[in-house]
C-alpha positions, -999 to +999 in steps of 0.1 A: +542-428+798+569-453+809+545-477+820+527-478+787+562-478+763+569-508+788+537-524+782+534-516+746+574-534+737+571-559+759+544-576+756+542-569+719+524-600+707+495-601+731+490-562+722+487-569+685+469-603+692+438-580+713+437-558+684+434-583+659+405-603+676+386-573+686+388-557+644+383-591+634+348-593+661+339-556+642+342-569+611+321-597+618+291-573+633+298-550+602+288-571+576+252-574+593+255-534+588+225-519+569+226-487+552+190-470+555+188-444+528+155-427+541+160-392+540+133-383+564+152-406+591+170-370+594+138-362+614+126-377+645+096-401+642+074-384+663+078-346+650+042-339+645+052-329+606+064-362+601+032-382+619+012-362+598+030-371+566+030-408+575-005-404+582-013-386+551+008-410+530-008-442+547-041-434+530-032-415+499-038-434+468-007-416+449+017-436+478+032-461+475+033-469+440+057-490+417+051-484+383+065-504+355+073-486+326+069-508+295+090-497+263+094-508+229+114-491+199+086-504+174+063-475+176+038-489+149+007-509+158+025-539+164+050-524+190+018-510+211-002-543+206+032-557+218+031-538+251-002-539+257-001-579+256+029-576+283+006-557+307-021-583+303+000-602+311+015-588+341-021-580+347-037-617+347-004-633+362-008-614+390-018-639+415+019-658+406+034-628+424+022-629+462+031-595+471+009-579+447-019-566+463-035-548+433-032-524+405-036-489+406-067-476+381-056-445+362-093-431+355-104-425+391-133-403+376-147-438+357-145-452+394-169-425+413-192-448+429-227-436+435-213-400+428-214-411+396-251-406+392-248-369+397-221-368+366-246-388+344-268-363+317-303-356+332-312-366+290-304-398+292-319-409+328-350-389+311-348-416+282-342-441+309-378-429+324-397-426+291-385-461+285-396-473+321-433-461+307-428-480+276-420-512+293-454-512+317-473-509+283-453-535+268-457-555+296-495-553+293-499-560+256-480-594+265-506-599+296-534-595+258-511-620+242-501-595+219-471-614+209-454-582+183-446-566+220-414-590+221-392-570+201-403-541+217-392-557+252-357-566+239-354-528+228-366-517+264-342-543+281-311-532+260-319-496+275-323-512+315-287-524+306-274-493+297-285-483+330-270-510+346-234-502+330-242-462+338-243-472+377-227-505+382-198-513+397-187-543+389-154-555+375-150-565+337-127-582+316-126-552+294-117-532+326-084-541+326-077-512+298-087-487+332-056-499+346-027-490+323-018-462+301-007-454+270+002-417+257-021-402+235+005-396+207+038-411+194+071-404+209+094-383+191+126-391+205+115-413+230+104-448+225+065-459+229+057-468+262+029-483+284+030-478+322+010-501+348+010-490+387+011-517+410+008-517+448+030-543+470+013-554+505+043-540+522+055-502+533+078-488+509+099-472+544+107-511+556+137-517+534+150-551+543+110-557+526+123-536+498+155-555+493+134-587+494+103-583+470+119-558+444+144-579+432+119-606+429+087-584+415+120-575+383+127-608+377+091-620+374+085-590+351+114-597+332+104-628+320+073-616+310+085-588+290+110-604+275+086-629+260+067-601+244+097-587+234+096-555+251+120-539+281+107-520+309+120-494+337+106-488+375+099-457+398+080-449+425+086-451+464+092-493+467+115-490+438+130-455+450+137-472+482+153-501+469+175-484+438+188-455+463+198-480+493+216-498+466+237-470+454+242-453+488+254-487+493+271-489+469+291-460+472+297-461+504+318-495+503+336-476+469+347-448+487+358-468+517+377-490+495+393-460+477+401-443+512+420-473+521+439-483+490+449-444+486+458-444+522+483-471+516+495-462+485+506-424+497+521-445+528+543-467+501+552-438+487+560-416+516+582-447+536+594-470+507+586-502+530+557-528+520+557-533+561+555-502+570+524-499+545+509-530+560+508-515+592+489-489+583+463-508+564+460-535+595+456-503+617+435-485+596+410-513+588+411-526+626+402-492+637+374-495+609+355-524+617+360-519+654+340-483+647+315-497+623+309-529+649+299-508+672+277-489+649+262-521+644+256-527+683+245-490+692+223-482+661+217-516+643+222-498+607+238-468+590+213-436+577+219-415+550+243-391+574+262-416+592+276-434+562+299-406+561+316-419+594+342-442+578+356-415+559+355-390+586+371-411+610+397-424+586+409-390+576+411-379+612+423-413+624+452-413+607+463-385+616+471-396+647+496-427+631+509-401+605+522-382+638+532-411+656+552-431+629+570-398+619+581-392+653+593-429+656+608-425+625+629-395+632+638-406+668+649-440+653+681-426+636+692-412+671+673-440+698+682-476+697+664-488+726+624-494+718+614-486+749+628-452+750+620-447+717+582-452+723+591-433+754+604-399+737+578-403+713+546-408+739+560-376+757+567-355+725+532-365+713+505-372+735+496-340+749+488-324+714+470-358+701+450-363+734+444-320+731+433-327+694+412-360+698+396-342+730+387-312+710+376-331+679+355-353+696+341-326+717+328-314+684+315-337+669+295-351+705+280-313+700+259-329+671+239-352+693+223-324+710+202-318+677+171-332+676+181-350+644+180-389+644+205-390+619+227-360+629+230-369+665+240-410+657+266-391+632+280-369+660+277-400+684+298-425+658+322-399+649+333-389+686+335-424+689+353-434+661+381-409+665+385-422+703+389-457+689+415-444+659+436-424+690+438-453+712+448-477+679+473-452+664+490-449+695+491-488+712+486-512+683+503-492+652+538-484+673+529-522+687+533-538+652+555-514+635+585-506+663+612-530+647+601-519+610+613-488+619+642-495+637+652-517+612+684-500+598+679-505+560+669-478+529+659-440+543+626-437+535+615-412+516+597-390+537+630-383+554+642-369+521+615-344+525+631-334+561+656-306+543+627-296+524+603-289+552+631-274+570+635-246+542+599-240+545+597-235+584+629-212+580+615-188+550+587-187+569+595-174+601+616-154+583+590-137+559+561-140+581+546-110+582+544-115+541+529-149+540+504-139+573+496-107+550+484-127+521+474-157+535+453-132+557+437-114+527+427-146+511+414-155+539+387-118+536+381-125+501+372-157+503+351-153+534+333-128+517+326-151+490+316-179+515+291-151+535+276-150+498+271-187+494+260-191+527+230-165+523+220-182+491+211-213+508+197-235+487+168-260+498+171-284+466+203-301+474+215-327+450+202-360+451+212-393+460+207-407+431+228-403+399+214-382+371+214-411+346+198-439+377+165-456+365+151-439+397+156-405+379+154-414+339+122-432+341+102-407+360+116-384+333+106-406+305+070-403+318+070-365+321+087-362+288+058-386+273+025-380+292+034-341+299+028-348+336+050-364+369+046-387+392+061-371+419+062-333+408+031-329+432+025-306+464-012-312+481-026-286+505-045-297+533-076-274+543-099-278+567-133-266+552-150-257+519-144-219+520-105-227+528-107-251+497-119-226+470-098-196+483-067-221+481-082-232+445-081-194+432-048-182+448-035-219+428-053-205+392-035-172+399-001-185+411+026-188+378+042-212+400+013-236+397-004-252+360-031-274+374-046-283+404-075-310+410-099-315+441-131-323+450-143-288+438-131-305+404-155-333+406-183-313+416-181-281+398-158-292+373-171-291+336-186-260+317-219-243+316-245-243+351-228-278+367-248-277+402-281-268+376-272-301+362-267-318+398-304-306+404-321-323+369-303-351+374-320-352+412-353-349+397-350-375+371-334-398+401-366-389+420-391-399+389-371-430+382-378-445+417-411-455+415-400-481+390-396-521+405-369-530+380-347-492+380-350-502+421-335-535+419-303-517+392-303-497+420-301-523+446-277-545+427-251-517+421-253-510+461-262-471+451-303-471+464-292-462+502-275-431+483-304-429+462-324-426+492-305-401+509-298-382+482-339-377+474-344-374+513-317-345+516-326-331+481-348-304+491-318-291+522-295-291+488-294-254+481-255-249+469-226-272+457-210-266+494-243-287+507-237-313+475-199-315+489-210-322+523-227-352+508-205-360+483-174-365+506-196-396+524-200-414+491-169-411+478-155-446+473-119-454+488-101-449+458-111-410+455-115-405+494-083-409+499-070-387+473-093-360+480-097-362+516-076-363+551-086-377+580-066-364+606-050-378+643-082-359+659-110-378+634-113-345+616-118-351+585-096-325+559-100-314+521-068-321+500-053-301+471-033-318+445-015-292+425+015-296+397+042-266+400+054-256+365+088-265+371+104-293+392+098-289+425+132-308+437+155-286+416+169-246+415+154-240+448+121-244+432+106-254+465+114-223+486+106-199+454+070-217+457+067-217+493+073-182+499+055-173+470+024-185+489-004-166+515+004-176+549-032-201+551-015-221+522+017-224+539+000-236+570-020-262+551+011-271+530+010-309+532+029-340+520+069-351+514+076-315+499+064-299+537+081-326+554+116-321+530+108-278+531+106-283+568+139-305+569+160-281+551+145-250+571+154-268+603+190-279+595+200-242+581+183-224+618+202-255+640+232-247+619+241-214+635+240-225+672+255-254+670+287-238+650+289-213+680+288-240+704+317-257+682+341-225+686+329-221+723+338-256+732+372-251+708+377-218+730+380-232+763+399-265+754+428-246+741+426-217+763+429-243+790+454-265+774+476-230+768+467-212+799+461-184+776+424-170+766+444-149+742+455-179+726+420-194+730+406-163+712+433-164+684+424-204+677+388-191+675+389-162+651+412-188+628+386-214+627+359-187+620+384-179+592+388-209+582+353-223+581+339-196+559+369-197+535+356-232+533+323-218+518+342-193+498+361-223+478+328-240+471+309-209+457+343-203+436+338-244+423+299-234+419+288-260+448+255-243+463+254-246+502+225-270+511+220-288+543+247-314+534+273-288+532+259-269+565+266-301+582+297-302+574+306-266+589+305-284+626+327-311+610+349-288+598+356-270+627+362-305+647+387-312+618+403-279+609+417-276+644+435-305+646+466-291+624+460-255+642+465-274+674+497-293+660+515-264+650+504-236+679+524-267+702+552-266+675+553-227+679+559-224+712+592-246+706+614-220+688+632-247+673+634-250+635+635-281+633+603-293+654+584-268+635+594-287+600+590-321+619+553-311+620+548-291+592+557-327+581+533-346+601+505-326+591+507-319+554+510-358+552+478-362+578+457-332+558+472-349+523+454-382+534+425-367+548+418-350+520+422-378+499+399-394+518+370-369+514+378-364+475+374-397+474+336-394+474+336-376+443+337-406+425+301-416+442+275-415+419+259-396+441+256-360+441+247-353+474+277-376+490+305-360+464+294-328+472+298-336+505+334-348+501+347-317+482+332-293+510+352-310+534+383-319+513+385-278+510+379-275+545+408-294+550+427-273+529+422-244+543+429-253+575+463-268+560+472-230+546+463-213+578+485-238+598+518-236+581+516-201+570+497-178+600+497-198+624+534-201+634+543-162+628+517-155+655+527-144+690+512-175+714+523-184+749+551-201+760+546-209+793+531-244+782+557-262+770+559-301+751+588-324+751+614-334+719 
């Protein structure tokens, strides 16, 4: 320690020169710092749920959607003529936007393909035929020059062309109406609206494509509304991906900023000196960038999770200056000699800091044992940052601040708290067995509360977005106006006919559930004897062949090689499961992907779409439907809301072990740092305390545990012990005044950490503040069981710490 106090004063300027040039290097590789907002980056790439999802979602037509939302207040004619022009607009402008690859078509049942003919009424291909007959004797009174056959011939050709339209597939003008949507009554207290889906030629998961083409795609459609006089909204996944890496953005420099102007500002307050304030900050933000540089260099990017390093590390980090700068502080009014001042303060301090960054980081390097993307590069950065805060807190901060502090000049005011916090540390080893009775019976009643909150786990946590984000309003504005969402859908993935129509009936019977569509729709979909139907319309298909011009209709519209096979397979057609089999290879692309899976394997699946009666991201609604459901439907449960079920399940089983491994490894550092497994064992049944009264405080503030706030238990228990730690040194000192020097340090260190983690309630998102107010209570708890059980506990004196 002499070495280093040596090192530290005397070469003074070259220490704070390193420092500077390697924060200002971080900050440099910070700002090419991404923030991926990707919630199923929790989950590693190659889970098999998550392949199959990217698989599924790779060919489903009801991926990968941005739809545009026009609106207008003018809900006469005008205002819908108004809106419609816009998205004819959008529509034949197209080609000005290059990553447009087309538009989605609402009526997929207009856009059947040769399936079509077996939805067409057997009456009117019977006409079709009777008209066929007509036309060969028309055609033989012209041969006789029996010129009055004309107008018959324009009345049999009108009929050929109804045929044509019955079976073609060709693109019209007039089809453009196929490709928007207007609700089929006025709003009430919504305005009218008109939406248009459009599908971008790039994946909605890329988001430095997102950040590119969306900003782009709502200025070109800006000017184009605004010259009909309309405004529009988005949703969908481009736009979801772009809106909620903006505001996880977003939030994360505002909470930052806040953590670092609050930090300062309680460090004004608590030392009365600008300088010493400026110290701080320059530590705090070199220890910052330093942390999120290498971020950048390990990672390349932030996720969801680890954007909550900066205000872990800061609240933790400075806990380590808090300590040091009050020791110098103290020992300046006796030490005038920097060295030995440094000195003292290195051997009063090191051993509990190096004990409490071990053990925290320890912790939080637990995390990367999950197999969690996210969670392990969270455990990774923290352990990391808090190494880098230790080692900046205790060589650059004394470093830069030393003379400050010496400086003879006004008492700052945390020294006028020293009296104060020497009352406290005398009334309470003087009354300790009443304030370790009550703190102790808060600590049962609130556990018990927390063992409640902890069972009701909920798997609808809140979102990233803000309630009142267009990501959220808009998709609301179309349920509210169309009675159905865009992304209030769970499919079910079956592999064969008889899986399909037990699935469909368990669906019909489930309250959970108020409409469900599938192949089985299209085919026996309707009322009265459908596959009778299928059968006439065979027969009529079968009569019409014979005729040279029907043929070439036929031909044209690229249906007669169905035709053919359907005549050639006709007789073998005994049951709608043998028209199905046909059926699914004829569907065109637009329904094949909706109704069908091909899987990994080349087996080809059945897909479900069903709409819950509620929404399936809020009050649980998800785990109420899943368990509601036979186990062959939760097997074939498919899509985001099996990949999001399945990320919430796996968090809340991981949970458990990895908190155990958290006390175990909390267990043995102290026990080994005390020499004492009694002491060990005392530390542990604390934190145990402490964590749960954690979860007692949130079910008390009505915050549901999700798998945010189970991720914070392991955080917790990294940062709860760091005051335990503090004062268990402290104890073993029977000295008043030490005991009061770090009450002190730590309700300053736990009064900026918190700080720091109720900063985030001024996110706009739910899921981050939520986040911040589990831990800020956290925090808290661990700051009441360190000054008031903690030192009135028996622990061993045998390791002793200097000052």
């Amino acid at each position: 320690m002499q070495r280093l106090s040596e090192l530290v004063i005397k070469h003074r300027a070259a220490v704070i020169v390193f420092f500077i040039i390697l924060g200002a290097f971080g900050a440099y590789l910070s700002m090419k710092l991404s923030v991926d907002s990707d919630l199923l980056k929790v989950l590693p790439q190659d889970d098999p749920i998550v392949k199959q999802y990217n698989r599924f979602i790779s060919g489903d037509t009801s991926g990968g959607v941005t739809y545009v939302v026009l609106q207008t207040d003018d809900k006469t004619e005008k205002g819908k003529e108004s809106l419609v022009a816009a998205a004819r607009d959008i529509y034949d402008r197209a080609a000005e936007f290059k990553n447009i690859e087309s538009f989605v078509r609402f009526d997929l049942m207009s856009d059947l393909g040769p399936l079509g003919l077996l939805m067409v009424d057997p009456a009117e291909l019977a006409s079709m035929r009777n008209r066929d007959k007509d036309l060969t004797r028309t055609v033989q009174m012209l041969v006789n020059h029996d010129f009055s056959a004309i107008r018959s011939l324009g009345q049999m050709l009108i009929g050929f062309e109804e045929l044509k339209a019955l079976v073609s597939n060709e693109t019209h003008e007039d089809d453009f109406i196929n490709f928007v949507r207007l609700p089929e009554s006025v709003p009430v207290n919504d305005p009218m609206v008109l939406v248009v889906g459009i599908r971008l030629d790039g994946p909605s998961s890329d988001v430095s494509y997102v950040k590119r083409v969306i900003p782009g795609l709502r200025e070109w459609i800006s000017e184009i509304s605004k010259s009909h006089g309309v405004s529009y909204g988005m949703a969908g996944d481009h736009f979801g991906t772009y809106d909620s890496h903006k505001q996880v953005s977003d939030d994360f420099i505002l909470t930052t900023i806040l953590s670092l102007a609050g930090i300062s500002l309680l460090f004004f307050f608590a030392y009365s000196s600008l300088k010493i304030t400026l110290c701080v900050f320059s530590s705090l933000a070199i220890s910052m960038f330093i942390t999120l540089g290498l971020s950048y260099m390990i990672f390349g990017s932030l996720n969801i999770i680890t954007t909550f390093v900066t205000a872990i590390t800061l609240g933790l980090g400075i806990d380590y200056g808090i300590h040091m700068l009050t020791r110098l502080s103290d020992g300046a009014t006796r030490e005038k000699n920097p060295v030995s001042l440094l000195h003292n303060s290195y051997k009063a301090l090191i051993k509990p800091l190096s004990a409490s960054m071990i053990t925290t980081a320890l912790v939080f390097a637990i995390l990367a044992v999950i197999d969690s993307p996210a969670i392990r590069e969270l455990g990774i950065l923290s352990a990391i940052g808090i190494v880098v805060f230790f080692v900046v807190m205790t060589v650059y901060l004394p470093a830069i601040s030393i003379k400050t502090v010496m400086n003879p000049g006004k008492k700052a005011n945390i020294h006028l708290l020293d009296r104060f916090f020497l009352r406290i540390s005398k009334v309470i080893l003087r009354f300790g067995v009443v304030f370790g009775g009550v703190v102790f019976m808060l600590i049962l009643m609130l556990s018990y509360l927390g063992l409640n909150n902890i069972r009701s786990f909920s798997y609808t946590p809140p979102g990233l977005m803000s309630t009142d984000s267009e990501q959220i309003a808009v998709p609301s504005l179309i349920e509210r106006t169309f009675g159905g969402s865009i992304i209030n859908s769970v499919p079910f993935i079956l592999p064969d006919i008889d899986s399909l129509r037990r699935a469909h009936e368990e669906i019909d019977q489930n309250p959970n559930f108020k409409s469900s569509f599938s192949i089985l729709s299209v085919i026996e979909g309707g009322e009265g004897d459908y596959f009778n139907q299928i059968q006439q319309v065979t027969r009529e298909i079968d009569a019409l062949r014979d005729s040279p011009l029907i043929e070439a209709v036929f031909k044209k519209a690229n249906y007669y090689d169905f035709v053919v096979e359907l005549l050639d397979r006709a007789e073998s057609i005994e049951s709608s499961n043998d028209l199905i089999e046909l059926a699914t290879e004829v569907l065109p692309k637009s329904l094949r992907d909706q109704l069908l899976y091909e899987a990994a394997n080349g087996e080809t699946y059945f897909v479900l779409n069903s709409e819950p009666s509620s929404t399936i991201y809020r009050n649980n609604v998800i785990k109420i439907i899943y368990d509601s459901l036979s186990p062959e439907l939760r097997a074939s449960f498919g899509g985001y809301p099996k990949v999001f079920h399945y990320l919430m399940d796996l968090v809340r089983i991981v949970s458990l072990p990895i908190c155990l491994v958290a006390f175990l490894a909390i267990f043995v550092v102290v026990s080994v740092e005390r020499k004492s497994i009694v002491d060990g064992l005392k530390t542990l049944v604390l934190m145990v305390g402490i964590l749960m009264s954690m979860f007692g405080l949130m079910e008390l503030m009505g915050i549901e545990t999700t798998f945010i706030t189970v991720i914070s238990a392991p955080l917790i228990i990294g940062i709860g012990v760091d005051s335990l730690v503090y004062v268990i040194y402290s104890s073993t000192d029977k000295k008043n005044t030490e005991l009061a020097r770090t009450f002190k340090s730590i309700t300053m260190s736990s009064a900026t950490t918190m700080l720091t983690f109720f900063s985030f309630i001024f996110a706009r998102g739910k899921l981050l503040s939520t986040f911040g107010i589990s831990l800020g209570f956290g925090v808290l708890a661990a700051l009441v069981v360190a000054t008031f059980l903690v030192p009135v506990l028996p622990w061993n004196s045998k390791k002793k710490i200097g000052g």
